[in-house]
Structures are given as C-alpha cells and as structure tokens.
C-alpha positions in Angstrom: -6.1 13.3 -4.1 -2.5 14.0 -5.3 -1.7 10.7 -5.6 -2.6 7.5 -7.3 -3.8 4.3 -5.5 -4.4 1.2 -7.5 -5.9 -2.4 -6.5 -3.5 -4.2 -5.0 -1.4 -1.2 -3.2 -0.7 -0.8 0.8 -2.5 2.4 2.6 -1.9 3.6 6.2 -5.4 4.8 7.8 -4.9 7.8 9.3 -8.2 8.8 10.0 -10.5 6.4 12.0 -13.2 9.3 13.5 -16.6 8.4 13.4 -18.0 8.4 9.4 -18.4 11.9 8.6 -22.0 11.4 7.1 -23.5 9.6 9.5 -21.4 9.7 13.0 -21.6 5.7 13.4 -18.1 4.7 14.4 -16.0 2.9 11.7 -14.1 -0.5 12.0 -10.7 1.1 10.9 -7.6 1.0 13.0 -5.5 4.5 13.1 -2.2 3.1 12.3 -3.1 -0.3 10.6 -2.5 -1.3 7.0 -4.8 -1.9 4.7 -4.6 -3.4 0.8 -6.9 -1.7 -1.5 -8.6 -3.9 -3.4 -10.7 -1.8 -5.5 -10.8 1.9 -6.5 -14.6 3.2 -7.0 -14.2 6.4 -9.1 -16.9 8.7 -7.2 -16.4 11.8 -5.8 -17.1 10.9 -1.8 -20.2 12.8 0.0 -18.2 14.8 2.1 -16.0 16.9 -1.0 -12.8 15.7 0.3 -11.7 13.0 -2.1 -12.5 12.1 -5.4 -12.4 8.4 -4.7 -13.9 5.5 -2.4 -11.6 2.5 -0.6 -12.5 -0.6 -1.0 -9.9 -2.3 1.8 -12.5 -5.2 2.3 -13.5 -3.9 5.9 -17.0 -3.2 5.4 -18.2 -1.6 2.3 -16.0 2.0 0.8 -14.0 4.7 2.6 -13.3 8.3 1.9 -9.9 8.5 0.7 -9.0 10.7 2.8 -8.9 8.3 5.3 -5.3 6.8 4.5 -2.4 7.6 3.3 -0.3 5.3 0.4 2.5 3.6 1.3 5.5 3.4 -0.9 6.4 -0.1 -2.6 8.4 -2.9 -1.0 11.7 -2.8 -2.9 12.7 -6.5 -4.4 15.0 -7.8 -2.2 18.4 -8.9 -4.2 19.1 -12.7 -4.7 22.7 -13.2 -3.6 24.9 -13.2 -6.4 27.2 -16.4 -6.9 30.9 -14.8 -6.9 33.0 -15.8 -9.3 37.1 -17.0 -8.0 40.0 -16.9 -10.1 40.4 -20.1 -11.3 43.8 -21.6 -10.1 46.5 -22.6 -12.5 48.2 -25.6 -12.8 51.9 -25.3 -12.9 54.3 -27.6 -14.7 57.0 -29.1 -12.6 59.9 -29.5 -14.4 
C-alpha cells in the first residue's frame, strides 16, 4: 500500500464484500472505525496488499479493506493570561 499503518492507528473499512477467497461474508462494517492492533507483514492471497489487519474482529484482513485515518491533533490546554500588574500610586 502507499501508506504506513502501525499498531495502535485508526482505519476506516471501506470494503466490507464478502472475503475475496472464500465468498463467506465478513463481520466488518463499511464506514466503521477500526484500531489496528497488529500489522502481519505477508503479502495477502489476493495480490492486492502487502499486509494483513489485525483490528481484533475475527482473525486478519486484506489491507485493502480500509483506509488510514489521519491523527487526532492534541487539543491545547488553555493558557493562563498574564494581566499587567497594577501600580500603586503614592498620594502625596
């Protein structure tokens, strides 16, 4: 694939046909989110990606299958603002 998915990362399946090998239909959701918990380095059956999903639904899916989500940004802390400090004036 042209990019890189890593343990821990957020994929959008796309694809939820019936498996390709075997024509059983698959427990994926088109349109849910998954976290990949593992990345099994073999090239899948089917010559489309290099690399099986393990999103802990069943056993490992063709990469193809989903697409990877960018990272959440960190959300900002509010910042404590700083006032001018007032001075004191001498009354004379």
């Amino acid at each position: 694939m042209s990019y890189a998915v890593g343990p821990g990362d957020l994929v959008l399946c796309v694809n939820a046909a019936p498996n390709h090998m075997t024509g059983q239909p698959v427990p994926l959701v088109a349109g849910e989110t998954y976290r990949v918990y593992d990345v099994l380095e073999f090239m899948c059956p089917c010559g489309r990606s290099d690399a099986l999903l393990d999103v802990g639904v069943d056993f490992a899916w063709c990469q193809s299958r989903f697409r990877l989500l960018p990272k959440p940004k960190i959300e900002q802390k509010p910042r404590k603002v700083s006032a001018p400090k007032e001075k004191e004036t001498e009354k004379v």
